[in-house]
C-alpha positions in Angstrom: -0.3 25.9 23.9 -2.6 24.0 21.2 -5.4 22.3 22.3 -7.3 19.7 20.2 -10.6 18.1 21.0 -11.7 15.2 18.5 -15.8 14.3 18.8 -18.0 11.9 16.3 -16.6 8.5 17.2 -19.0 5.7 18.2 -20.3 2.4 17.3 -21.5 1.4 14.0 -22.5 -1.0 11.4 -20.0 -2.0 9.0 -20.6 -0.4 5.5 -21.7 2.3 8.1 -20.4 6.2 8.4 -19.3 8.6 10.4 -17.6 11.5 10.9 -14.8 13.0 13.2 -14.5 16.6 13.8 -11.5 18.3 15.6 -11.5 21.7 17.1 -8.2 23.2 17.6 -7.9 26.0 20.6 -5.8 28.2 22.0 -2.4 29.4 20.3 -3.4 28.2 16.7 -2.1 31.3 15.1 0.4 30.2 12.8 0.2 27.6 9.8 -0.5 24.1 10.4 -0.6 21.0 9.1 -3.4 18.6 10.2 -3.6 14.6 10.4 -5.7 12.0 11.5 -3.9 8.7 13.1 -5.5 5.8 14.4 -4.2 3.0 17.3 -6.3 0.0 17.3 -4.9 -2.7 20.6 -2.2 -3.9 20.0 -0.4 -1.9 17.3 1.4 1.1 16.5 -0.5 4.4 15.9 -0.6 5.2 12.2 -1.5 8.1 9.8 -5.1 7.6 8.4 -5.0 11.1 6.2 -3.6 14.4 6.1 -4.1 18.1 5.0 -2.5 21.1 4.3 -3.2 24.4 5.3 -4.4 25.2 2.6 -6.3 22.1 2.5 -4.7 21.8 -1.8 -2.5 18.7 -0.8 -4.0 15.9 1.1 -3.1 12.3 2.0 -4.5 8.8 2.8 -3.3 5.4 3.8 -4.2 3.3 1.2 -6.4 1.1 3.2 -8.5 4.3 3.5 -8.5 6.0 -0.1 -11.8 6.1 -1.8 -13.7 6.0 1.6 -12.4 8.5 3.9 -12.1 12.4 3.3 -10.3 15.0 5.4 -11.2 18.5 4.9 -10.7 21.5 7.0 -12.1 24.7 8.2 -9.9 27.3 9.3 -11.8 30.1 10.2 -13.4 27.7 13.0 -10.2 26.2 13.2 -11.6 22.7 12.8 -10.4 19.6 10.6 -12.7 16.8 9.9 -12.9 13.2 8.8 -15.7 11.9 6.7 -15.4 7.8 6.9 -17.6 6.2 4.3 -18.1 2.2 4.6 -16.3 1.4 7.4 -15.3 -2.1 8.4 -14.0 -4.0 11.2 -10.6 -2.9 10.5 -11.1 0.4 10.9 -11.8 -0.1 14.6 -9.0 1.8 16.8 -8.9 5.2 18.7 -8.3 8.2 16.1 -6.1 11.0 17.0 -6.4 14.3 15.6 -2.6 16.2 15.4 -1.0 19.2 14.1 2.1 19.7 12.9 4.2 22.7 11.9 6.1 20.8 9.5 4.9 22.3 6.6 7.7 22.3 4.3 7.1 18.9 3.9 4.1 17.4 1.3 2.2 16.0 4.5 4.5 14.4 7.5 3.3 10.7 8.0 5.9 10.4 11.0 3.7 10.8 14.8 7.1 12.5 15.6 6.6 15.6 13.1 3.2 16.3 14.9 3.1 19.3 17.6 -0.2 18.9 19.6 -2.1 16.1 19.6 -6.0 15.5 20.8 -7.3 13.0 23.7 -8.8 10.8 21.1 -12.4 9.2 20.4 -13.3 5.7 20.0 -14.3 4.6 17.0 -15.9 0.8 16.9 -17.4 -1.3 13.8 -19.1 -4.2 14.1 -19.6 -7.0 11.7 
């Protein structure tokens, strides 16, 4: 078993920043792939960005490209996501998840994802 703990969410200003981190526990011994989702009320949860193990192939939703950065450390077994002028629409719950899909560039599908984390809030207001 995998566990995944997500921390940095909160409430900020829009044009504000934050960043999530996600520590991954327990059996983490093979190869992973790592994404960040997000479910705001209402909607489906969707892929925000993703990262190989390697951390040499990485992708975003485009709402996100240019302001959000995922980047990984895997000697503490931690992925993180640096969100840069945040707005409104950013506001949802974000998920870290692993997946051991990694034949494929970076699985967008929730269903290709192994573990996931609890979540942690994040809130912008105008």
């Amino acid at each position: 078993q995998v566990q995944l703990v997500e921390s940095g969410g909160g409430l900020v200003q829009a044009g504000g920043s934050l960043r999530l981190s996600c520590a991954a526990s327990g059996r983490t011994f093979a190869t992973y792939t790592a994404g960040w989702f997000r479910q705001a009320p209402g909607k489906e949860r969707e892929i925000v960005a993703g990262i190989s193990w390697s951390g040499g192939r990485t992708f975003y939703t485009d709402s996100v490209k240019g302001r959000f950065t995922i980047s990984r450390d895997n000697a503490k077994n931690t992925v993180y996501l640096q969100m840069n002028a945040l707005t409104p629409e950013d506001t949802a719950v974000y998920y870290c998840a692993i997946s051991y899909d990694t034949a494929r560039y970076i699985p967008t599908a929730t269903s290709l994802y192994n573990y996931w984390g609890q979540g942690t809030q994040v809130t912008v207001s105008s």
